[in-house]
N, C-alpha and C positions, 0 to 999 in steps of 0.2 A: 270355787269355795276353797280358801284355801287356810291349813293348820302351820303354818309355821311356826306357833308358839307349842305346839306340841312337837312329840319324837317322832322324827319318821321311823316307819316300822315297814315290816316284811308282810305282805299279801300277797295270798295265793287264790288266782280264780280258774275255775275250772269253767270250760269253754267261752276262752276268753277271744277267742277268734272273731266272733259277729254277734249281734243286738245287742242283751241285754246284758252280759259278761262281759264283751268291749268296752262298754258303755261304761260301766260299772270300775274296771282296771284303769279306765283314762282318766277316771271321775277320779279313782283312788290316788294315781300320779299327778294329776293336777293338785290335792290336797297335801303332796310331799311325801308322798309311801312308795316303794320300792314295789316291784310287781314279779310274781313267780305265774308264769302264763302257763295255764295248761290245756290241752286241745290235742285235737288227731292230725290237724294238718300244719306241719312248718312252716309251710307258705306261708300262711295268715295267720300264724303266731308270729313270725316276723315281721310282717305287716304293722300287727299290732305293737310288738314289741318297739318300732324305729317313732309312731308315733308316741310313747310314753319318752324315748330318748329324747325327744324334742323337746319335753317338758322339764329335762334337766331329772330325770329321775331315774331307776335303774331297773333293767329288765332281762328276766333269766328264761329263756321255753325251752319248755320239757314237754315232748307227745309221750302220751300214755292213754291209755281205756281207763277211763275211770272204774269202768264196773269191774276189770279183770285183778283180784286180791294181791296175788305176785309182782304185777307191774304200780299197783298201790304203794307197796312195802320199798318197792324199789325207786320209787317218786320220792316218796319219805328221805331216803340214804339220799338221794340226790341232792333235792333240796335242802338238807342239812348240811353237807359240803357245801354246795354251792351259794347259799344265803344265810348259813347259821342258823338255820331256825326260822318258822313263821309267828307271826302275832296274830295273824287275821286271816281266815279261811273263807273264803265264798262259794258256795257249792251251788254252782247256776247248769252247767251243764243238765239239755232233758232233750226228752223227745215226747214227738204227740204223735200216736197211728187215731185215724177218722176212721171208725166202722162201726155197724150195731155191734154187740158184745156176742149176739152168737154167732158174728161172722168171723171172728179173733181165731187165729191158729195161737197153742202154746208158746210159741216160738216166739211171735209178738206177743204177745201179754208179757212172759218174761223179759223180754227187750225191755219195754216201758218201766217195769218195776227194777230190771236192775239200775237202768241208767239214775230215772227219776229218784229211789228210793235204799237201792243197795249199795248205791255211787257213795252217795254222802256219808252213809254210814261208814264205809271202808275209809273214806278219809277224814271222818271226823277222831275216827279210830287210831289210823296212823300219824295225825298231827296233835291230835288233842298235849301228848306227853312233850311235844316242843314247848308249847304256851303254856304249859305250868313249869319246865325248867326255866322260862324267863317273864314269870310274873307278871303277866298280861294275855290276854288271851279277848277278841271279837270271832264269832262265827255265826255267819248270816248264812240260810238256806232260801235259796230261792221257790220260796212256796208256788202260789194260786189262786185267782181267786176262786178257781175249781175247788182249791182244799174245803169251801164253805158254800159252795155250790156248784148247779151241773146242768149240762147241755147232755141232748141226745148223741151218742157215738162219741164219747165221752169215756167211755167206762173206766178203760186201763188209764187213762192220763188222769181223772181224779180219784181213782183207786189208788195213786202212786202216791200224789199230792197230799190228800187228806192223811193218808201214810208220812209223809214227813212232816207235817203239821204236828202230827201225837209228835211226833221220834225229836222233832225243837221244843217241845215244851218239857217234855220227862229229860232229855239232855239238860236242858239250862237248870234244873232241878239240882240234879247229880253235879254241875258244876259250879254250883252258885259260891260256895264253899273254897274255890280255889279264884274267885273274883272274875270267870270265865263268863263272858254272856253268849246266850245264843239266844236268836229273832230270828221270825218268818220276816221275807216281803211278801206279798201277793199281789202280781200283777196281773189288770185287768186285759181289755183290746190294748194291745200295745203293736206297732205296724214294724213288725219282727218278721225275720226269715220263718221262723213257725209259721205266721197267721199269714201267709203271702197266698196260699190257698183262697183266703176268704179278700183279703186284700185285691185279687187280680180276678176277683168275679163282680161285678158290679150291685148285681143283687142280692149277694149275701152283705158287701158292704156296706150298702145303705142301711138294710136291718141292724146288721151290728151295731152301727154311728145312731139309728134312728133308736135302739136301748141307751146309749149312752148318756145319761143326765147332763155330761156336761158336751156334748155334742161334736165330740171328735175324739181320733185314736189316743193311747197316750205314746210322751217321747220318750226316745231309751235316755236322755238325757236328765232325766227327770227321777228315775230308778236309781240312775246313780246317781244323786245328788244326797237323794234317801238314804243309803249305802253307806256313803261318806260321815253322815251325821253318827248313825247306828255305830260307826267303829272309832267315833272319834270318844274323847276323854269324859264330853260329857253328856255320855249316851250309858255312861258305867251303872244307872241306877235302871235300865230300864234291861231286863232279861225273862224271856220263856212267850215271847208273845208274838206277832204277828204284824202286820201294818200291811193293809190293803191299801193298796193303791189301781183305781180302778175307774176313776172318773162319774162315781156314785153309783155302778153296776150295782153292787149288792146291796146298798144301801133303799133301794128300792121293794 
């Protein structure tokens, strides 16, 4: 899918290492966008980064914790040397712990919520003020379709989720005004390093495929193609809202 009649612009994804973030950064450079890679391991930020070079596009990685505020503020200063500025944020980086809810030590629950829900926040925080000094601004949160429904042993990952579902819709609100849009995606079964748990057991598998209306996983290529549309020029009328992608899971 590609924007050539449009500007290439600066995108920042957060765990752009492997599925759904990769996916997402390759999808973005194949549409002609510059990619700010952010992740914990250099390895496969490098990785990632030499595939977007292929595509003739340009790539910056930066490790940082998304959840830790000081190394936020300092991604910020980074990325402002180093790319001038972002236009387009993606906040994909999460994590899922599987337990009953009173099996959760504090320790995990907080893990889950900062990653999934304090993560975004800090950097919609620290980038929001680049995309209104240069008059464009996209920021997609990678929801759930947890954020609108729920499995057992569940608890903290769509306690996070539905968590950032409020937190993009009251955002796009407060930004509408400076022409900022912000949108959930939600994605359903998608055959991601997360869901390789139920992927590499065969009878959780079937159950999962055997819910699915349309009768298979979904592909990360598919997330990002979604992604690509949401940041492009004429996606400008659409802000505060969600787009499940799920293979008619919830629609059920």
């Amino acid at each position: 899918m590609s924007t050539a009649s449009q500007q290439r612009r600066w995108a920042l994804v957060t765990g752009a290492t492997r599925g759904l973030g990769k996916s997402i950064a390759l999808a973005l450079a194949d549409a002609g966008h510059n990619l700010a890679l952010v992740g914990r391991d250099q390895k496969l930020l490098g990785e990632t980064s030499e595939a977007i070079r292929r595509v003739g596009a340009r790539a910056e990685i930066f490790t940082a914790d998304v959840t830790n505020e000081q190394q936020i503020l300092q991604l910020s200063d980074q990325v402002g040397s180093r790319c001038g500025g972002i236009d387009i944020l993606i906040n994909n980086a999460g994590i899922n712990i599987r337990k009953p809810s009173v099996d959760f030590t504090l320790e995990e629950w907080n893990r889950v919520l900062s990653t999934n829900l304090t993560a975004p926040f800090l950097l919609c925080r620290a980038f929001i003020p680049q995309m209104k000094s240069r008059g464009f601004g996209r920021i997609i949160n990678i929801t759930s379709m947890m954020s609108h429904v729920s499995l057992p042993g569940r608890t903290a990952y769509c306690a996070s989720k539905a968590g950032l579902l409020g937190y993009t819709r009251t955002l796009a609100l407060e930004l509408a005004p400076d022409k900022i849009t912000v949108n959930g995606i939600s994605p359903g079964p998608f055959a991601t390093e997360m869901n390789q748990p139920i992927l590499s057991d065969p009878e959780k598998n079937e159950y999962f495929v055997s819910r699915i209306p349309l009768g298979r996983w979904g592909r990360v290529e598919e997330v990002g193609s979604l992604a690509v549309y949401l940041c492009s020029d004429s996606a400008s009328f659409i802000t505060g809202t969600d787009i499940v992608i799920d293979g008619g899971w919830t629609a059920q």
